[in-house]
C-alpha positions as CSV (number, residue, x, y, z in Angstrom):
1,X,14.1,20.7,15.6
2,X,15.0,21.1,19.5
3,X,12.1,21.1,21.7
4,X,13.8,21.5,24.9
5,X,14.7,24.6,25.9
6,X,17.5,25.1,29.0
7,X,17.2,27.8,31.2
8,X,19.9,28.8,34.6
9,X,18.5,29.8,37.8
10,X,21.1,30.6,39.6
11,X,23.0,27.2,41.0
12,X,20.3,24.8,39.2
13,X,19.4,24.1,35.5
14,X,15.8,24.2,34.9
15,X,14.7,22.3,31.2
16,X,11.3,23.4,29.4
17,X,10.1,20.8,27.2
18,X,7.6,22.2,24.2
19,X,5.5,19.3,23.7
20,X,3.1,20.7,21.5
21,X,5.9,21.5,18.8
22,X,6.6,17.9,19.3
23,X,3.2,16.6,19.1
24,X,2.6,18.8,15.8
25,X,5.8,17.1,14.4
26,X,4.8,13.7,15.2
27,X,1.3,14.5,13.8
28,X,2.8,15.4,10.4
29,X,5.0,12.8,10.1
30,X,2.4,10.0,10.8
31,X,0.2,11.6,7.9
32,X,3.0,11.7,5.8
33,X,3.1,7.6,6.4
34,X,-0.6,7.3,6.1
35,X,-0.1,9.0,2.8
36,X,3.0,7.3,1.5
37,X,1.2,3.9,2.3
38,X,-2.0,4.9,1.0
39,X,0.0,5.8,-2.4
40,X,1.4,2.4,-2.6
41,X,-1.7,0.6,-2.2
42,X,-3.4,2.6,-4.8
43,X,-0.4,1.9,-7.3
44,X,-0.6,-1.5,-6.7
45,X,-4.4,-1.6,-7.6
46,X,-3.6,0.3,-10.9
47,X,-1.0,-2.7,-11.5
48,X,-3.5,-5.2,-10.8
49,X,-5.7,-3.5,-13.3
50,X,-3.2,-3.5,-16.0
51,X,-1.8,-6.9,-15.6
52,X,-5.3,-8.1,-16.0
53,X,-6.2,-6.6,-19.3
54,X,-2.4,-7.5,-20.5
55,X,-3.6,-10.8,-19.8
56,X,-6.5,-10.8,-21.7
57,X,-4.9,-9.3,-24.6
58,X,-2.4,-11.8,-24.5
59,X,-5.0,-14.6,-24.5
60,X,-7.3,-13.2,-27.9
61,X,-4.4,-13.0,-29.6
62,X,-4.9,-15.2,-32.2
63,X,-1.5,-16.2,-33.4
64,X,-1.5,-18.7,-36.3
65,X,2.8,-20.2,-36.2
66,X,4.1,-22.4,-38.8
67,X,7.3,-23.3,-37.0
68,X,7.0,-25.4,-34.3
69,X,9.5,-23.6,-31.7
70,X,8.7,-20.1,-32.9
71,X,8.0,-18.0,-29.7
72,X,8.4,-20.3,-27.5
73,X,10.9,-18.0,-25.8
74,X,11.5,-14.6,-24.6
75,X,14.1,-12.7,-24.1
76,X,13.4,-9.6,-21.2
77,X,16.0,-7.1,-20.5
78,X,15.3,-4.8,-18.0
């Protein structure tokens, strides 16, 4: 978006500069950072959230192994 506009008197160039088009710009585009950021955070509370009760699922399982080595690895592919 051009917010400059030029305009010829005569001999001499004379530039108009809309600032508030530019300050309406720059006001949308910082709120669409707040938002982005504010998205983030909430996704990494939701994370946080489900990490936790994978954890505690993980540690009631009650897993009764009669070979010594069985799962004591695992394989992740993503």
């Amino acid at each position: 978006m051009n917010f400059c506009r030029c305009i010829k008197k005569g001999l001499s160039e004379v530039i108009y500069m809309d600032v508030a088009a530019a300050s309406v710009v720059m006001s949308q585009a910082q709120l669409k950072q707040q938002v982005g950021v504010s998205m983030m955070g909430h996704a990494k509370d939701q994370m946080a959230v489900q990490q936790q009760g994978l954890e505690k699922l993980i540690e009631s399982a009650d897993v009764n192994v009669d070979h010594p080595t069985l799962g004591n690895h695992l394989d992740v592919k993503a």
